[in-house]
N, C-alpha and C positions, 0 to 999 in steps of 0.2 A: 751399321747394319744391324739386323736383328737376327738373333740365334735358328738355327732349323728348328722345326716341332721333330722331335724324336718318342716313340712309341714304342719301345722293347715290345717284344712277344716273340720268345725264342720257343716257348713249350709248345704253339700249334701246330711251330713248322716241323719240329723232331717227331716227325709221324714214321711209325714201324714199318706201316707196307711197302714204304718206298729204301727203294737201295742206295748207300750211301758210298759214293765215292770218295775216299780220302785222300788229300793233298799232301803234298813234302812240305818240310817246315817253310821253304823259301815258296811263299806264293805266285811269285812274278818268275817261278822258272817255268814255264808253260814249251808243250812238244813247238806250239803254233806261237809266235811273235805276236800277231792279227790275226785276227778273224778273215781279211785277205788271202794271206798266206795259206789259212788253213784252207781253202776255198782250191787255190792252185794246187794242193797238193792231195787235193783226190781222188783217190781212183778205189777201179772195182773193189770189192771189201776190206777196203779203210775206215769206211764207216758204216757199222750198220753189216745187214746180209742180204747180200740178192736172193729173189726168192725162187726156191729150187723151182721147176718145173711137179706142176699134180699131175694126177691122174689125168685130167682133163686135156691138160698138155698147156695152162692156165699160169705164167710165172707174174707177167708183168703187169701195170695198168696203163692205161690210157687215163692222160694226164692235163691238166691246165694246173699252171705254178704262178702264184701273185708274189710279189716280195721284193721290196728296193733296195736296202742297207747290205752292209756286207753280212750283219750277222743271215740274211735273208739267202744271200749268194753260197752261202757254205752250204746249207741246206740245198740248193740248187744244184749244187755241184753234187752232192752225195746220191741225191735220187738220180741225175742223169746217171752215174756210174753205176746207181743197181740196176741197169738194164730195162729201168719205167721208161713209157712213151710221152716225152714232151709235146703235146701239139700247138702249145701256143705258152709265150712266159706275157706275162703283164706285171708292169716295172710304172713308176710313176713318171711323169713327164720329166724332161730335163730342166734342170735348175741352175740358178748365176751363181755362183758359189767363190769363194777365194777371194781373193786383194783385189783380183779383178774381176772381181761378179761374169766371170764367164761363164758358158752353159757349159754344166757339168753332167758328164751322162752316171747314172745310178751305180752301183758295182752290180745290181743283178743283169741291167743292161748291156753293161760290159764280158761280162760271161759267158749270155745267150750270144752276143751277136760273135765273139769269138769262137762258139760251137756251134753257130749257123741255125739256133733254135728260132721260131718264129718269133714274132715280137709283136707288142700293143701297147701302147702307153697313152690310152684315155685320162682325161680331167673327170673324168667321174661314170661309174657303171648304171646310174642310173636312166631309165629308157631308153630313146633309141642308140643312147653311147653303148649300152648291153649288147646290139648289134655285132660286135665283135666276139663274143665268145660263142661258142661252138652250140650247136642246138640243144637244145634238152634231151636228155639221155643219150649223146655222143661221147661223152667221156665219163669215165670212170667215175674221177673224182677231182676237187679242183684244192690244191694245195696253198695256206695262206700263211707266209711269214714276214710278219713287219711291211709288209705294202704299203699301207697306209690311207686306204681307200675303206669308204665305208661297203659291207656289200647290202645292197638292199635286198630284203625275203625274195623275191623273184628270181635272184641268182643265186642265192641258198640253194634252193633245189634242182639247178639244172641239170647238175653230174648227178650220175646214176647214186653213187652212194654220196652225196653231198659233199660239203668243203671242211676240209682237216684245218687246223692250224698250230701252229707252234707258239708256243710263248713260253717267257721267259719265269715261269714261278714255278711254283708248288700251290696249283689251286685249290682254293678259292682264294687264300693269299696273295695278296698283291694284282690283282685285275688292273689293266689301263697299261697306261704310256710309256709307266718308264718302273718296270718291276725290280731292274737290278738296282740301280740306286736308289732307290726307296729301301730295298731290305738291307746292304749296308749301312743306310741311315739309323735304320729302326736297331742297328744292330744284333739281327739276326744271324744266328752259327751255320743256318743250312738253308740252301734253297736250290734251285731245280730248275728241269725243265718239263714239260708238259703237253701230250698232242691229242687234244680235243675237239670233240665234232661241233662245228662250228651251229652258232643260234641267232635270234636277231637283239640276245641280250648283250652287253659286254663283257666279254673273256666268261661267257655264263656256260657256255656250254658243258655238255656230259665229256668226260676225261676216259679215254682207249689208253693211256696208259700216262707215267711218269717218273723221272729221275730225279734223285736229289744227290745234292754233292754239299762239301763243307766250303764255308768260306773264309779265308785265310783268315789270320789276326791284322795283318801287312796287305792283303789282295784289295786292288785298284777298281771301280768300275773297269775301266777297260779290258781290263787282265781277266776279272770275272764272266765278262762278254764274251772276249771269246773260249774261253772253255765251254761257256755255255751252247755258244754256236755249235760248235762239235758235239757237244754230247746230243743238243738237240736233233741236228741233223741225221746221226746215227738212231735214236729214238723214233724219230721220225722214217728211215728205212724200213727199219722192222715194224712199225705197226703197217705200212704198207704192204708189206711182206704176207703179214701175218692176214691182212684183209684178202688179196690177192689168194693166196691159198685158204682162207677160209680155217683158218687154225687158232685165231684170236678169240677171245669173249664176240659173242653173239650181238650185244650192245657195250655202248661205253657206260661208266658209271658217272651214275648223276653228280653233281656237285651241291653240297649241304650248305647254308647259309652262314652257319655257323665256322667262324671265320676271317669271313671273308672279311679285305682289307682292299681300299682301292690307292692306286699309285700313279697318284695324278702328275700329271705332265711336269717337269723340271720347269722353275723361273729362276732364270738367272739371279735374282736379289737372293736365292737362297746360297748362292754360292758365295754371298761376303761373309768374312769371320766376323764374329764378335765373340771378344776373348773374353767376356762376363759368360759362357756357355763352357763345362766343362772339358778338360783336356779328353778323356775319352771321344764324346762329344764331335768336340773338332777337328778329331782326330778322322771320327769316321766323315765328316763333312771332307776332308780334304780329298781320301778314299775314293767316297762317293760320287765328285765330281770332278775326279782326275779318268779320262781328258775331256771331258766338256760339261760343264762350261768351266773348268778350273775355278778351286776355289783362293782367295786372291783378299789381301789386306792394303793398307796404304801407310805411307811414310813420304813426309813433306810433301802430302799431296800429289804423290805418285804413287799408282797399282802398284802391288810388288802379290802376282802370284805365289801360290802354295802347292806345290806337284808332291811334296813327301814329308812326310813329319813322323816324329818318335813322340809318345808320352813321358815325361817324367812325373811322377804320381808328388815328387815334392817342388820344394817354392816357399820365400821367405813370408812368414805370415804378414800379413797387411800389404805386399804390392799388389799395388792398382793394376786390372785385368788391362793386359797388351804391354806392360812394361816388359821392356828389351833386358834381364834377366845376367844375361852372359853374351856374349861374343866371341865364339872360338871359333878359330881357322882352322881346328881338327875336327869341331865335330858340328859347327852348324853355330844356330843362333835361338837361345833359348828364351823366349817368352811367359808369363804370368798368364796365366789364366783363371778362372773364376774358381776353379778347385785346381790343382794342381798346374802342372806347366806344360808347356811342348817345345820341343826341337823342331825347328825348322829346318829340313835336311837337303832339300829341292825346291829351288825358289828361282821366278822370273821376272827382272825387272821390263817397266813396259817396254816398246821396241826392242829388247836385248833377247841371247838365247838361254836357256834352261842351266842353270849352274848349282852346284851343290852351295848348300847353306855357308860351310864354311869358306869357300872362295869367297862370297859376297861379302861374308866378316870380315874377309883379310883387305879387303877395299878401304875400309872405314867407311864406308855409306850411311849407317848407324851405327851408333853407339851405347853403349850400357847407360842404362836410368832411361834410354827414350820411351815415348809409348808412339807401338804401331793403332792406327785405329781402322775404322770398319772401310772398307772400298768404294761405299758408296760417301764416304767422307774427301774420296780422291776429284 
């Protein structure tokens, strides 16, 4: 396989205005398991704040909510418990998913139809499938996170104050598909979340506010997802809040060009090692696509996933990038890399379940002097 393109630029994203939440040294200790989890466990002012009552007598909105994945469903869950009016959720079609490609319903799916919320899951909003959402200026505003649907300009503007979205950066940073694991790639120390009035450019639009947080030295894509979901979610409350009462900035602020980085869709080839790429490196490749798509090396022509690894910064000068190093049954199985080396700490052979590096050592499966090599050599 070939190395990931990696791109540091830690100095754009340590921007002042934004507030930084700091994490415990152990990244993977999170309040929330999943972004599931955190999704079931919300209720009124856990995330975010419901918005008091104005003068007007004016708390809530009238609402349309788009959003399929579970990061989408936390968010979902958060705005129902501040006391907003759901009139309708739009979740993407059901899909085959699993061993057995069965129809699988969305988690924002699963949410609504467990709080009785309406429900629509069109193949696409464009013409007469727009039919389904609510007339022009009958709702407030239409909430979008992770749906997955394009919205065409004519549904931009149907809600009275247009459509919010959540994403997952510090923009203009990281725009597109897949912003967490891109900025662990690039090895970035901080990134965010962000609730922007939506445009018909990509992730272009003017920014109503944003949060940043650090991210571990050890934090997993996944693990980073869902802190993100929650904080977005909460993010997400209060600028609602703050619209509904009329207490916010009067517009959102634009977004500068200058920046901007786009974060295009994951392909699976980037999840193979190639241990000519350095231990930093492949360290955050593992990170980054721990759990999907896992990244994953081969031995005797069989996968052997990568769910957790350590760097060791040494390694005996002149082994060949992937040579098998050490093999210890206390601590894993240490590998050669193109500058330094890595412990293999969490590792899955194919059809088998997730085992720590040093059980697989104690197997004898490999041995010292071998060389692992790329996955797509499996």
């Amino acid at each position: 396989g070939t190395a990931p393109s990696f791109s540091p630029n830690v100095d754009k994203v340590n921007r002042p205005s934004a507030s930084v939440v700091p994490i415990a040294a152990q990244a993977h200790a999170h309040p929330y398991p999943t972004a599931q989890a955190a999704a079931r466990h919300v209720t009124p002012g856990a995330v975010g704040q419901a918005a008091p009552p104005t003068e007007s007598g004016q708390s809530t909105m009238r609402l349309v909510f788009a959003g399929t994945p579970d990061f989408a469903a936390v968010a979902l869950a958060a705005v129902h418990a501040a006391g907003h009016e759901i009139v309708l959720v739009l979740t993407q079609p059901d899909r085959p998913a699993g061993r057995g490609m069965k129809l699988q319903q969305s988690p924002v799916k699963q949410w609504a139809l467990a709080h009785n919320l309406p429900l629509a899951q069109p193949d696409t909003l464009r013409g007469e499938a727009a039919g389904v959402l609510p007339a022009r200026g009958a709702v407030d505003a239409m909430v979008v996170v992770a749906y997955g649907l394009i919205l065409p300009p004519a549904v931009l503007v149907l809600p009275r104050r247009g459509c919010l979205n959540v994403h997952a950066s510090l923009l203009p940073r990281w725009r597109g598909a897949a912003p967490i694991q891109r900025a662990i790639l690039a090895g970035d120390r901080t990134t965010g979340v962000a609730v922007m009035q939506m445009d018909a450019g990509l992730d272009t639009g003017p920014v109503w506010a944003e949060r940043a947080v650090e991210i571990g030295a050890h934090e997993t894509a996944g693990e980073l997802h869902d802190r993100l979901a929650v904080l977005g979610a909460g993010l997400l409350v209060d600028v609602l809040a703050d619209l509904a009462r009329g207490t916010g900035p009067d517009t959102p602020t634009p977004q500068h060009g200058e920046g901007a980085t786009y974060a295009r869709k994951i392909d699976k080839a980037e999840a193979q090692l190639d241990f000519a790429a350095t231990a930093p490196d492949l360290d955050r490749c593992v990170r980054a696509f721990n759990p999907v798509p896992g990244a994953s090396c081969s031995h005797r022509g069989e996968r052997l996933k990568v769910w957790r690894c350590e760097v060791d910064a040494g390694g005996p000068a002149g082994a060949a990038p992937g040579t098998v190093l050490a093999v210890d049954p206390g601590r894993g199985i240490r590998v050669a890399c193109g500058s330094g080396s890595l412990w293999l700490v969490e590792v899955q052979r194919a059809g088998a379940r997730r085992q720590a590096g040093g059980s697989l050592a104690a197997t004898g499966w490999l041995q010292q002097g071998e060389v692992l090599a790329g996955a797509a050599d499996a």
